[in-house]
C-alpha positions, 0 to 999 in steps of 0.5 A: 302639496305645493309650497310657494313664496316669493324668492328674495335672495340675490342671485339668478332667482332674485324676484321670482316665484319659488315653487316647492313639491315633492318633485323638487324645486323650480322658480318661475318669473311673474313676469312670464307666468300667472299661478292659480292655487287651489285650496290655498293656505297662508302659512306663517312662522309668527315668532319669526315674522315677528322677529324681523318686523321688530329689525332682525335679518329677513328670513324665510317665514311665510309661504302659501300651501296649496292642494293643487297648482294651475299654470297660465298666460300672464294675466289671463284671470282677471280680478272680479267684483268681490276678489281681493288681495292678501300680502306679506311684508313682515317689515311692515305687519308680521301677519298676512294681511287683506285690502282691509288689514285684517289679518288672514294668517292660516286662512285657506281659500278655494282659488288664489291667483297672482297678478305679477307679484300681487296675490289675489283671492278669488271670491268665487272661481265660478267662472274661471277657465283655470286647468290643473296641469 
């Protein structure tokens, strides 16, 4: 099982993606790598997301869990017809949220990919050239 969010705090890691597992902890540049997670879900803490979109401090709240996780050239899976995006701002909304503001939180899904910082469901990975490492 892997846990994955977005780093934040200053420092060398500051902007990356921070990847946990039993093996330990490793931060990868979005810049450098496109991440494919399988069987993903979008986990929350809503009594603390809640919190800072009320004006507390931000703190770690939201992270996607997944099954499996694929490493690969920066843009090497495109966005299709039918994909769609999910993201986190607990300043703006303390739920995940779709393109349509539908909130998805605990919602797993088949494949998510990133796209930079960008988060993106993949409506079907039929297709998709992702390898498991």
């Amino acid at each position: 099982m892997y846990k994955i969010r977005f780093h934040l705090a200053r420092g060398e890691n500051f902007m990356k993606w921070q990847i946990k597992s039993d093996t330990g902890t490793q931060y990868i540049s979005p810049d450098d790598v496109q991440l494919a997670m399988f069987n993903a879900k979008l986990r929350v803490q809503l009594g603390t997301s809640t919190k800072i979109h009320d004006g507390a401090c931000k703190t770690v709240c939201a992270w996607v869990e997944c099954e499996d996780l694929s490493f690969g050239d920066p843009w090497e899976q495109k966005g299709n017809f039918g994909d769609y995006r999910v993201r986190f701002n607990p300043r703006n909304n303390p739920n995940w949220t779709d393109e349509n503001d539908n909130i998805v939180n605990e919602e797993t899904f088949p494949l998510i990919i990133t796209d930079d910082r960008t988060l993106i469901v993949v409506g079907s990975a039929t297709g998709c050239d992702c390898q498991l490492d």
